[in-house]
N, C-alpha and C positions, 0 to 999 in steps of 0.2 A: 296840531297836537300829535306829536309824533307815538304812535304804540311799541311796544316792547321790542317788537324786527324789524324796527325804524323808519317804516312805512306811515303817511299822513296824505292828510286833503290838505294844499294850500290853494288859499281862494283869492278872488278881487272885490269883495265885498264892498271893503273902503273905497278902494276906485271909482267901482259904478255908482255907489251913495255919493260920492263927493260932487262926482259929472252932473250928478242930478240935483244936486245942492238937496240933500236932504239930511234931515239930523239920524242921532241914530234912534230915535223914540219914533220919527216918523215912520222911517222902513221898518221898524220892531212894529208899527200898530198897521203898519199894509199889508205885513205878512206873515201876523198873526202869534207874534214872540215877543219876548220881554228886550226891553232895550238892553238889561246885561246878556241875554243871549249876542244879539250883534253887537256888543264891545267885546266878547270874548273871544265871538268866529275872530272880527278883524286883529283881534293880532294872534290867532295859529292855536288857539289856547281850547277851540272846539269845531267838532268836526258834524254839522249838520245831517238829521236825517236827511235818506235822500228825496224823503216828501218836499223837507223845506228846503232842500238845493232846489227841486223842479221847482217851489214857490217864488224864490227870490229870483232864480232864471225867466221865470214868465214876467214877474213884475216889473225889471229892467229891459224885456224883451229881448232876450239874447238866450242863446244857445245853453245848456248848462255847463258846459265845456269851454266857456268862455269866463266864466266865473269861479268853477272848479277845477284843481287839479290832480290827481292823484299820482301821489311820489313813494314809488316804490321804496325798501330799505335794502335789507341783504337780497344775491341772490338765491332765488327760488329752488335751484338745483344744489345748492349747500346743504348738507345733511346733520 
């Protein structure tokens, strides 16, 4: 979900649910969200708190930097 100075979280959501073979209702009731929350992360459309990034990071047992990414937009020093 890109914001206004084209900055976003792109994640692997779908990846790590697939590897695990899980639907998306199952990972939405492990980690505490509605299944349209995870159809919306997976395709860019929402950018998780970062409670439920650590949430979904622990539950696949991975790093949260391995699931999240964060993509800068303009640069910073442009006024």
């Amino acid at each position: 979900m890109k914001e206004k100075n084209g900055d976003y979280v792109e994640n692997k959501v779908y990846e790590h649910r697939v590897l695990k073979r899980l639907s998306q209702k199952e990972l939405a009731d492990a980690v505490g969200v509605s299944k349209q929350t995870i159809y919306v992360m997976e395709k860019n459309n929402y950018s998780p708190s970062l409670v439920l990034a650590f949430r979904i990071a622990d539950f696949f047992d991975v790093d949260v930097n391995d699931i999240f990414n964060y993509v800068g937009g303009r640069d910073r020093n442009d006024n």
